[in-house]
Backbone as XML, in Angstrom:
<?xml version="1.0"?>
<chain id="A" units="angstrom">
  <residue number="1" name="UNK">
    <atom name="N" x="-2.618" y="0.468" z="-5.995"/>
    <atom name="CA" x="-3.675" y="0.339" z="-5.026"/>
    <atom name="C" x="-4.466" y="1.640" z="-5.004"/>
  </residue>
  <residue number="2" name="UNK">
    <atom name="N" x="-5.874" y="1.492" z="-4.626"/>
    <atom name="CA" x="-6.699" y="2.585" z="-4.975"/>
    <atom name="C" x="-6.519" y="2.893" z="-3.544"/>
  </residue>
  <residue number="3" name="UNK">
    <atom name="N" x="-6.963" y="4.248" z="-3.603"/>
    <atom name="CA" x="-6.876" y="5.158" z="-2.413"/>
    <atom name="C" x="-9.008" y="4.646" z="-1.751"/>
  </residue>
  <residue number="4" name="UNK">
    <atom name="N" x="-9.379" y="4.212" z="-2.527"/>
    <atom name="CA" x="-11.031" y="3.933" z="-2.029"/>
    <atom name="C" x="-11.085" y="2.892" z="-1.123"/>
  </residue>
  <residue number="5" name="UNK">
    <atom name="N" x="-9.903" y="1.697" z="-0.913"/>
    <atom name="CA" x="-9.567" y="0.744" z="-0.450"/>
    <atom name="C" x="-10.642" y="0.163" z="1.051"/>
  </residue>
  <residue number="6" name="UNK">
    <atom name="N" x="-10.914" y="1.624" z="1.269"/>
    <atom name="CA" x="-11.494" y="1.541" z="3.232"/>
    <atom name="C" x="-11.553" y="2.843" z="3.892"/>
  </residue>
  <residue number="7" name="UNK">
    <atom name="N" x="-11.817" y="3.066" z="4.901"/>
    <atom name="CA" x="-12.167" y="4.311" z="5.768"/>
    <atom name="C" x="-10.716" y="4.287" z="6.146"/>
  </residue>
  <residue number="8" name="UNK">
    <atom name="N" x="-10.180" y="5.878" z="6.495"/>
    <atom name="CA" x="-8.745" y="5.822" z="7.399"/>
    <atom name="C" x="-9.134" y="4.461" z="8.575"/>
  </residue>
  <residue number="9" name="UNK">
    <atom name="N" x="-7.700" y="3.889" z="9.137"/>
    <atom name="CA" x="-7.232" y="3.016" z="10.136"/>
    <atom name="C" x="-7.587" y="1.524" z="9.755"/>
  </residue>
  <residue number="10" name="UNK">
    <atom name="N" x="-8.099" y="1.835" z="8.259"/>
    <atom name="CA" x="-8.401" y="0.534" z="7.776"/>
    <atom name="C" x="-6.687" y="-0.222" z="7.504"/>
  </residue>
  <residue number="11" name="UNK">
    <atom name="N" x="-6.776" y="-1.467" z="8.173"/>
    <atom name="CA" x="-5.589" y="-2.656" z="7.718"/>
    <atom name="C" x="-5.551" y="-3.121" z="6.352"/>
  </residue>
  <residue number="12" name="UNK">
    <atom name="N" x="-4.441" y="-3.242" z="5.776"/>
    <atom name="CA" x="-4.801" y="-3.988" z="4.084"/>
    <atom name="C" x="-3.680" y="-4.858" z="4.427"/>
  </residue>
  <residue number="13" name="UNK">
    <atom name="N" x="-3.528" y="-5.870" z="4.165"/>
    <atom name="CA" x="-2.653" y="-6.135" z="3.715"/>
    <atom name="C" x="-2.994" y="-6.994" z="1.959"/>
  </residue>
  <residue number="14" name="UNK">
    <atom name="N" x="-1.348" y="-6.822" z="1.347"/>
    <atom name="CA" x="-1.138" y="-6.739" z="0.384"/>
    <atom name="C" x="-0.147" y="-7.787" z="-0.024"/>
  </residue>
  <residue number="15" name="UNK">
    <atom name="N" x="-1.209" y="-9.059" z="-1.112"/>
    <atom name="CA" x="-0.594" y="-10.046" z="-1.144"/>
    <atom name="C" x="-0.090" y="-10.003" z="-3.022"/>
  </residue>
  <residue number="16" name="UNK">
    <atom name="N" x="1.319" y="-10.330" z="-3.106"/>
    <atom name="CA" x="1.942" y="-9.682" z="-4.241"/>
    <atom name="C" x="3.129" y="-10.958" z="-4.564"/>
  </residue>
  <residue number="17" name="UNK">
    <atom name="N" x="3.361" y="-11.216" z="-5.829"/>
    <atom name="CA" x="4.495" y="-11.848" z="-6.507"/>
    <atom name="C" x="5.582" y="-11.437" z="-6.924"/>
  </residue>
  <residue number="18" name="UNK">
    <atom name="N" x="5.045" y="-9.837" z="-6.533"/>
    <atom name="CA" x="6.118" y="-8.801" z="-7.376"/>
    <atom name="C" x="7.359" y="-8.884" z="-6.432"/>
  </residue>
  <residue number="19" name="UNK">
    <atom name="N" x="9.076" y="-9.137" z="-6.881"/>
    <atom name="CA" x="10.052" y="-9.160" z="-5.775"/>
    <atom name="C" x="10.522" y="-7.780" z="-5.579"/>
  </residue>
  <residue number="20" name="UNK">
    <atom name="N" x="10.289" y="-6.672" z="-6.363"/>
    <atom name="CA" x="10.231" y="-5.464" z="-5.462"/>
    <atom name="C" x="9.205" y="-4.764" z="-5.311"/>
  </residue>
  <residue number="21" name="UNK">
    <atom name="N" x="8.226" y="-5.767" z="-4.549"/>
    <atom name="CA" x="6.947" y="-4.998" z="-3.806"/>
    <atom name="C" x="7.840" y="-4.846" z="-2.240"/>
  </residue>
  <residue number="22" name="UNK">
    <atom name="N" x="8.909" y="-4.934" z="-1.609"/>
    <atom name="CA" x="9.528" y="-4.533" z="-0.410"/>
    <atom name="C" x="10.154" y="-3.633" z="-0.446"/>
  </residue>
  <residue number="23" name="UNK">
    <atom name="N" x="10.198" y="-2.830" z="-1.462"/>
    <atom name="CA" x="10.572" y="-1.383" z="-2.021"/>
    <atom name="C" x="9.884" y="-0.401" z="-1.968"/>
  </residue>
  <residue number="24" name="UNK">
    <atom name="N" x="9.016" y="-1.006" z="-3.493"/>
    <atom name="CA" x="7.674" y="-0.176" z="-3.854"/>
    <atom name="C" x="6.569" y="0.670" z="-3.154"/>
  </residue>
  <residue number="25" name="UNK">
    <atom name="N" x="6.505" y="-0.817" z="-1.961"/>
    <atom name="CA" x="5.396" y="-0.405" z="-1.040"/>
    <atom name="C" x="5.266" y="0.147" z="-0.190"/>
  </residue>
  <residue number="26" name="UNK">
    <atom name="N" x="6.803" y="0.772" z="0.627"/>
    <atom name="CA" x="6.847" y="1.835" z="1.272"/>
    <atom name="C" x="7.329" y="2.934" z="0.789"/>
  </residue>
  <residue number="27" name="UNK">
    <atom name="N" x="7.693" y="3.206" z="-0.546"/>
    <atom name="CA" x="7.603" y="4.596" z="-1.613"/>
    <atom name="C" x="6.160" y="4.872" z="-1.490"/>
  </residue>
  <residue number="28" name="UNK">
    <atom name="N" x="5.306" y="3.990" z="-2.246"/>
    <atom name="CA" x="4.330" y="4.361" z="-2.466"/>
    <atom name="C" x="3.537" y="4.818" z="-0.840"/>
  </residue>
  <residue number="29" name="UNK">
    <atom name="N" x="3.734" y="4.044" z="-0.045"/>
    <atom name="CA" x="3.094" y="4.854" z="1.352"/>
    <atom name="C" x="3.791" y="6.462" z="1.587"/>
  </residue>
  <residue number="30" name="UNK">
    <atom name="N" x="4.636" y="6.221" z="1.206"/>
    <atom name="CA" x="5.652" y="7.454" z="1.721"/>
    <atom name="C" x="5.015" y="8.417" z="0.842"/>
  </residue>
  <residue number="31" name="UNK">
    <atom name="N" x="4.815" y="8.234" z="-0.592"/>
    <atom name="CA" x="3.953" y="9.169" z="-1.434"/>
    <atom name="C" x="2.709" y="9.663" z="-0.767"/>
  </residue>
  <residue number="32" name="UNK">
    <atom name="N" x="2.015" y="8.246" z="-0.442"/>
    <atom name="CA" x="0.402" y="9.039" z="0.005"/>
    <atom name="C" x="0.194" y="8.978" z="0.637"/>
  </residue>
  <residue number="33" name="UNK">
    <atom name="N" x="1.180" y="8.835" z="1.909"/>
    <atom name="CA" x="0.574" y="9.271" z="2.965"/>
    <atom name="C" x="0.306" y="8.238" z="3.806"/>
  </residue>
  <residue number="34" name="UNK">
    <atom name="N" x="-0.286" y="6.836" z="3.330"/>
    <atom name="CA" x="-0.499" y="5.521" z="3.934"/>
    <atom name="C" x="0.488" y="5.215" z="4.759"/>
  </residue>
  <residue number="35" name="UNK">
    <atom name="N" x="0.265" y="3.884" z="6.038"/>
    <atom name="CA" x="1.391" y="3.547" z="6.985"/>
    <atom name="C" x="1.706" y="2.300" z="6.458"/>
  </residue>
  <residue number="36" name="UNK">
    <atom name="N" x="3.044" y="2.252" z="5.854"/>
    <atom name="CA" x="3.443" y="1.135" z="5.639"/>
    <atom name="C" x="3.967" y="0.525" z="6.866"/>
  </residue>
  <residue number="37" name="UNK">
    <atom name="N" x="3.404" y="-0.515" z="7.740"/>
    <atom name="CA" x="3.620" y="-1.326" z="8.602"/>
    <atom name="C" x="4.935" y="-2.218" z="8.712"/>
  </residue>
  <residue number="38" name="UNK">
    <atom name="N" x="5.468" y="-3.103" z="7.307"/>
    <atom name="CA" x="5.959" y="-4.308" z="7.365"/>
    <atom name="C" x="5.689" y="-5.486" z="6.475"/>
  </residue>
  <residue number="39" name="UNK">
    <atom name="N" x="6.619" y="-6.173" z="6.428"/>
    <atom name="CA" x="6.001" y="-7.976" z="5.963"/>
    <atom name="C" x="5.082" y="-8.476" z="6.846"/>
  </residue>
  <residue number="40" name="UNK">
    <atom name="N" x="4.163" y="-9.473" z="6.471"/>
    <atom name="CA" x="3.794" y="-10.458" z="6.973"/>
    <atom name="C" x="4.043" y="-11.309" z="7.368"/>
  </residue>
  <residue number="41" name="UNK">
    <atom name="N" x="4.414" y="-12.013" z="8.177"/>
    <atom name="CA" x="4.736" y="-13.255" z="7.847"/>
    <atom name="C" x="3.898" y="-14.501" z="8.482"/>
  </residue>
  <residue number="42" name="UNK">
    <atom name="N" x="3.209" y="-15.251" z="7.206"/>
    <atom name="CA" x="2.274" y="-15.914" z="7.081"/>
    <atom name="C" x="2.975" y="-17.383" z="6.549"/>
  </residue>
  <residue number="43" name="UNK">
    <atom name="N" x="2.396" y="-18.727" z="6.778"/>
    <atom name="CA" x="2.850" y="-19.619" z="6.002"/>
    <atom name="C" x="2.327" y="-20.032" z="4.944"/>
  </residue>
  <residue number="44" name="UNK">
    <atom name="N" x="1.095" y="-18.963" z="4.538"/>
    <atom name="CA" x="0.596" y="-19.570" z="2.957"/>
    <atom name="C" x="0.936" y="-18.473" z="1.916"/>
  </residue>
  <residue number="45" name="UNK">
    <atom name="N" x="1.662" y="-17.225" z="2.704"/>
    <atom name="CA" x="1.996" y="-16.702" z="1.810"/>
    <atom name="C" x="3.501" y="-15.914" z="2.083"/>
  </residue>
  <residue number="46" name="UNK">
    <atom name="N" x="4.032" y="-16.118" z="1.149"/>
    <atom name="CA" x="5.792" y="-15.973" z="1.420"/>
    <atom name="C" x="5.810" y="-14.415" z="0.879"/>
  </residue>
  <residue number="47" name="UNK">
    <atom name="N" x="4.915" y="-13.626" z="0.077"/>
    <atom name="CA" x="4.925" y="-11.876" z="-0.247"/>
    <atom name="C" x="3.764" y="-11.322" z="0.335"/>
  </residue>
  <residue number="48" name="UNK">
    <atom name="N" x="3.648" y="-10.907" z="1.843"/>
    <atom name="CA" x="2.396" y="-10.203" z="1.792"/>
    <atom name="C" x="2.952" y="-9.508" z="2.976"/>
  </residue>
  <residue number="49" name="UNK">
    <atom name="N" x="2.453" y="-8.414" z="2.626"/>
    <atom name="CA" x="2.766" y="-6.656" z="3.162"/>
    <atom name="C" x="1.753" y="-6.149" z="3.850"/>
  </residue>
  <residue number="50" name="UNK">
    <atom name="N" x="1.799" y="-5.225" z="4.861"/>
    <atom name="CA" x="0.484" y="-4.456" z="5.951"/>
    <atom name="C" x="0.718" y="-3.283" z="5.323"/>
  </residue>
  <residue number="51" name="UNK">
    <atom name="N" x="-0.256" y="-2.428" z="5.577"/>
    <atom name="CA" x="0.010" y="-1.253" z="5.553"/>
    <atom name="C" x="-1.883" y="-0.884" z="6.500"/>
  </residue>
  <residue number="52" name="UNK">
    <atom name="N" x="-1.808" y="0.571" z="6.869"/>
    <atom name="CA" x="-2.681" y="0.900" z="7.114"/>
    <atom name="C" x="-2.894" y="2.176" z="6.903"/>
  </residue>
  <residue number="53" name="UNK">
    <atom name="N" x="-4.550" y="2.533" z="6.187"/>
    <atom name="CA" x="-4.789" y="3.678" z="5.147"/>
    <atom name="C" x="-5.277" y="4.802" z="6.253"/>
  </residue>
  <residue number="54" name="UNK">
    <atom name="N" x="-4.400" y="6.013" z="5.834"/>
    <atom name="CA" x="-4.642" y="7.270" z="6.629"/>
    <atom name="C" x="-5.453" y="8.044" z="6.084"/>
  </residue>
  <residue number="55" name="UNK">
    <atom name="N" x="-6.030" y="8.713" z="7.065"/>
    <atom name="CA" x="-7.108" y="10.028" z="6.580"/>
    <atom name="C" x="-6.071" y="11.083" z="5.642"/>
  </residue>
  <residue number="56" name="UNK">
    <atom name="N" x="-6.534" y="11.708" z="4.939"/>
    <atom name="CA" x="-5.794" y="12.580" z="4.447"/>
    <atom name="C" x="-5.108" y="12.755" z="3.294"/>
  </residue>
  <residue number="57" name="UNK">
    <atom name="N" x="-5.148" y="10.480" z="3.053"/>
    <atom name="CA" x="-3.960" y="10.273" z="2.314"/>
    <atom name="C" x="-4.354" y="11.145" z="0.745"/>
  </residue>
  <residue number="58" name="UNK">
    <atom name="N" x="-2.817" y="11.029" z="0.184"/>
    <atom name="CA" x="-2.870" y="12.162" z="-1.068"/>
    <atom name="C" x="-3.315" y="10.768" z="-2.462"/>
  </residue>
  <residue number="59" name="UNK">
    <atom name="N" x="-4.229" y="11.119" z="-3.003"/>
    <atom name="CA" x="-4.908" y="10.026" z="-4.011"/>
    <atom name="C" x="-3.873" y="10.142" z="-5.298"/>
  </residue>
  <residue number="60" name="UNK">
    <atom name="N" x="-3.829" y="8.822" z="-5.731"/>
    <atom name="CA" x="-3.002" y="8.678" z="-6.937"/>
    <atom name="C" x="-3.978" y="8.615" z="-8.318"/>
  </residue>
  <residue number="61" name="UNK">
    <atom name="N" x="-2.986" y="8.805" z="-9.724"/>
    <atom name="CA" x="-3.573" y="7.866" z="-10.849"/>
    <atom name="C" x="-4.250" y="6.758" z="-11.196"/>
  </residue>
  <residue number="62" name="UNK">
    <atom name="N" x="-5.428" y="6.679" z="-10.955"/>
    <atom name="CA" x="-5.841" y="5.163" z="-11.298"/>
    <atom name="C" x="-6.006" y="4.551" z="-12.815"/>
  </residue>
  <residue number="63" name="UNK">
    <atom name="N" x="-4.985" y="5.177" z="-13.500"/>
    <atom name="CA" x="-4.217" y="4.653" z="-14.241"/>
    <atom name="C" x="-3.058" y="3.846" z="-14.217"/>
  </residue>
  <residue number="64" name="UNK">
    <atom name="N" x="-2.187" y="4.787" z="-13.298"/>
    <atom name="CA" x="-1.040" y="4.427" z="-13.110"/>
    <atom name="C" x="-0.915" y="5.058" z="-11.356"/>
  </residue>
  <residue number="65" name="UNK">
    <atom name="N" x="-1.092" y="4.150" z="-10.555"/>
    <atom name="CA" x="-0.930" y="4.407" z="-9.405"/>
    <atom name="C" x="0.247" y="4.582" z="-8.729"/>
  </residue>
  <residue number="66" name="UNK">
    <atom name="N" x="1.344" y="4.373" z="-9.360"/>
    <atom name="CA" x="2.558" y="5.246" z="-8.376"/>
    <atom name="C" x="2.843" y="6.697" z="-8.865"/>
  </residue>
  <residue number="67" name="UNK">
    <atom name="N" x="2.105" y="7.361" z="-9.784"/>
    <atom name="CA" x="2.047" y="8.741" z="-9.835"/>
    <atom name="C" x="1.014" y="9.474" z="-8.795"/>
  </residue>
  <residue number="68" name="UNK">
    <atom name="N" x="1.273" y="10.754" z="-8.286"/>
    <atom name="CA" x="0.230" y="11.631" z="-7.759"/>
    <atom name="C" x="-0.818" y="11.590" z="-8.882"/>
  </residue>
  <residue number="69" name="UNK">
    <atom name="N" x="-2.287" y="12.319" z="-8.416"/>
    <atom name="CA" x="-3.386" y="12.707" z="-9.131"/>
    <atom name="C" x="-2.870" y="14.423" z="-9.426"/>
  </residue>
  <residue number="70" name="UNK">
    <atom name="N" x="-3.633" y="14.588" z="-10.379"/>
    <atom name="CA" x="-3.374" y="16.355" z="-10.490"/>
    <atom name="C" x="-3.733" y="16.629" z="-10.143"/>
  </residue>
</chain>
């Protein structure tokens, strides 16, 4: 996920197939800084994740986004 996503206090949520995106996705907040919120729980979608984007946050690879940027 790109760090351009929205202004800080922006909501995302994050709809995914991946079965360890309930891992991933609060590493990766924990990396940059973002608030990983939680699951969703929706009935059209059985993988979708909140998070909400902080000022400050530290920008990744947009190559490979679970690395830091240099």
């Amino acid at each position: 996920m790109a760090d351009r996503t929205g202004p800080p206090g922006t909501l995302v949520h994050v709809i995914t197939t991946d079965p360890a995106a309930s891992l991933d996705l609060p590493a990766w907040c924990h990396m940059t800084g973002h608030h990983y919120l939680g699951p969703v729980i929706d009935g059209d979608y059985s993988s979708a994740y909140a998070l909400r984007l902080a000022a400050g946050a530290r920008p990744t690879r947009t190559d490979a986004p679970w690395h830091p940027a240099q």
